[in-house]
C-alpha positions in Angstrom: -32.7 -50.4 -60.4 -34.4 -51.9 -57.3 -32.5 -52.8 -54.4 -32.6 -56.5 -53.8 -30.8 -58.8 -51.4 -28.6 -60.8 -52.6 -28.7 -64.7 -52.4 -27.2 -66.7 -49.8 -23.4 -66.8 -49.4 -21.7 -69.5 -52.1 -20.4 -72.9 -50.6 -17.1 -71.2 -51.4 -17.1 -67.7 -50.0 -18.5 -69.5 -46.4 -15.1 -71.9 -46.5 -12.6 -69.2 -47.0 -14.3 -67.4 -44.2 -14.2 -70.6 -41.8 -10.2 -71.2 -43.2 -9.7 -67.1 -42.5 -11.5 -67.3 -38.9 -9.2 -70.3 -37.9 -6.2 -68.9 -39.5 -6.9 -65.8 -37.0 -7.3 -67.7 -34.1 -4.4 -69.7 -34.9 -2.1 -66.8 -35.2 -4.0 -65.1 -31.8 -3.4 -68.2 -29.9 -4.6 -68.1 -26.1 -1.9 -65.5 -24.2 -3.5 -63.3 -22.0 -1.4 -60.6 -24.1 1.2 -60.2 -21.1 4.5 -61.3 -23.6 4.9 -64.0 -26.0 5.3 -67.1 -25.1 8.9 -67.3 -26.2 10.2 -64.8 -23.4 7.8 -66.2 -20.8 9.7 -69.8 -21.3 13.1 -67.8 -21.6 13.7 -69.9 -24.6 13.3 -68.4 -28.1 11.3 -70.4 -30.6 13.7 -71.0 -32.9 16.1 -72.5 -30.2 12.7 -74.8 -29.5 12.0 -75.7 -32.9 16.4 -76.4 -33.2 16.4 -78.7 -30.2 13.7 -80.5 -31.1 15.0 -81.6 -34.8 18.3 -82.7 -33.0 16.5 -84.6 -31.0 14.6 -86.0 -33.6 17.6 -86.8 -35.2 19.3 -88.6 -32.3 16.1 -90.8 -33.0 16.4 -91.3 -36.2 20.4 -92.2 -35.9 19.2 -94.7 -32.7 16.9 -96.2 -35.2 19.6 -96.5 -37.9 22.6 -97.7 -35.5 19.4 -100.6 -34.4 18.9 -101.9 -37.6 22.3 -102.4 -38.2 23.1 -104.2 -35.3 19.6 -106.6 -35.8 20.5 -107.0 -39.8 24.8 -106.5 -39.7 24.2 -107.4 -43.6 22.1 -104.3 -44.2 25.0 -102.1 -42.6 26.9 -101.2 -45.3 23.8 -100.3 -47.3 22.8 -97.9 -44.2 25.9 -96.1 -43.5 25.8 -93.5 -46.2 22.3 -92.6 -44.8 23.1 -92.7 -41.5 26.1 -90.4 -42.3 23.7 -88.2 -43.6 21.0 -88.2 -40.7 24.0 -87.6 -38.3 25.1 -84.4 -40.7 21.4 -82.7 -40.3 22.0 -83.2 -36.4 25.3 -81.4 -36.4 23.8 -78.9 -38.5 20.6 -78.7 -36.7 22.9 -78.1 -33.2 25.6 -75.9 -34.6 23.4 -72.7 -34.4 22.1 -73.5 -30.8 25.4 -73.8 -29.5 25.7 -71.5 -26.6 29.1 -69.8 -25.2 31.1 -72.3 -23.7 29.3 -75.1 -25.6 31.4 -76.5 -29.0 29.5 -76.3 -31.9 27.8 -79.4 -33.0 26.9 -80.7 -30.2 24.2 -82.4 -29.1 21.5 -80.7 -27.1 20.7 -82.6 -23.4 18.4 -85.6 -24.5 17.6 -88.9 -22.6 20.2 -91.2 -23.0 18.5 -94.0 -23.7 15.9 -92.2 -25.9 14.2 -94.8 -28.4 13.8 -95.1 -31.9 11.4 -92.9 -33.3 8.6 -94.1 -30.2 10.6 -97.8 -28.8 9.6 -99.7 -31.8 11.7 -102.7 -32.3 13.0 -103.7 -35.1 11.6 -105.7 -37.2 12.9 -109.3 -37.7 12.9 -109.7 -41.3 15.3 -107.3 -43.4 13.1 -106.2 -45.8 10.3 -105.1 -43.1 13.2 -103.7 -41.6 13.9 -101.5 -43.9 10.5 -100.9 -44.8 9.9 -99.6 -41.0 13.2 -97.3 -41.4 11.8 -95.6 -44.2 8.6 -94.8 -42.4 10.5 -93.4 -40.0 11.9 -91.1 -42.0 9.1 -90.2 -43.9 6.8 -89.6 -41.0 10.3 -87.1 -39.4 10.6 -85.4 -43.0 6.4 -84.9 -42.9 6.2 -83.3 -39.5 10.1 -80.9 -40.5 7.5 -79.7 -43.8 5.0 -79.1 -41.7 7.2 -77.3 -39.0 8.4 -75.2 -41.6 5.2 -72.6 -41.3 6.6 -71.3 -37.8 10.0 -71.7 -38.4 12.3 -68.5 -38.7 14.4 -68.0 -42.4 17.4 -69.8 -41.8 16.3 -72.0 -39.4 13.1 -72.9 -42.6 15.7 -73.3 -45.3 17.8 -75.9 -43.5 14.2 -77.9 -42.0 13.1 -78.1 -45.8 16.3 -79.2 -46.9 16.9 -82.4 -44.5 13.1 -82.7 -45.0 14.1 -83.5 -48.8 16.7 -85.5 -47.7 15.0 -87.7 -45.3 11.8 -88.1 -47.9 15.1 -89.2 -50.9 15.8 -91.8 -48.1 12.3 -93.3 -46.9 12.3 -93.6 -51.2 16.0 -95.1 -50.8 15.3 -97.7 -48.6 11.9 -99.2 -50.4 13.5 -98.5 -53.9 15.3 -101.8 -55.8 17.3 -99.3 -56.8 18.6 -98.9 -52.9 19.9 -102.1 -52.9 22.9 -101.4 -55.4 25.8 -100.3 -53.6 
């Protein structure tokens, strides 16, 4: 049988190469190969990834304890929620407590650190609640996509309060949220 060449690459095959180049030069990142970056900051990854969901979560609690206090008749409707957000930050910060540190507590974070980027709320309760529930779906999108780097434990508990907060964006835009 005669050796022929073989026709150009599918539309496929050349796609899964691209993904597979940018996978690798994801993973290779730019170091100049003297140490990860984890011990050149000191700080390991998963204590990065940790501190930035409780700080997310102080966020998300700011945004909460503001829409109460615009809409005081939404408030009881909000509490179990907000219970909830403020149990994924104490079990978001229990693991990076250091010696000397109790448990649970929060990681150093501006004081006056906004809701989820200074947003205000919004004047009208429904729109209110509407922006609340972005809020928490756009924090549960960006805990699933954090997942990828995330260490094992640190993974499990980022996809569960990512499945909470995405039961709560459906919460607070559901009729069904407004039953107490």
């Amino acid at each position: 049988m005669p050796w022929t060449l073989p026709s150009r690459p599918s539309r496929r095959s050349l796609l899964a190469g691209a993904a597979g180049a940018a996978g690798a030069a994801l993973l290779t990142g730019c170091s100049d190969g003297g140490g990860s970056p984890d011990t050149d900051a000191g700080i390991s990854l998963e204590r990065r990834m940790r501190e930035t969901a409780v700080r997310d979560s102080r966020r998300l609690l700011e945004r909460y304890d503001a829409t109460s206090a615009a809409h005081p008749a939404l408030a009881a409707r909000l509490a179990p929620l907000r219970s909830a957000v403020a149990a994924h930050e104490t079990a978001l910060a229990s693991a990076d407590a250091a010696p000397g540190k109790p448990s649970g507590s929060p990681s150093s974070a501006p004081a006056g650190a906004l809701a989820v980027s200074g947003e205000p709320v919004p004047p009208k309760p429904d729109e209110a609640l509407t922006a609340l529930a972005d809020a928490e779906r756009s924090l549960s999108e960006a805990r699933t996509i954090a997942l990828a780097g995330a260490p094992g434990e640190l993974a499990r508990l980022l996809a569960s309060v990512a499945a909470c907060g995405a039961v709560h964006a459906y919460l607070l835009t559901s009729p069904q949220g407004d039953k107490p």
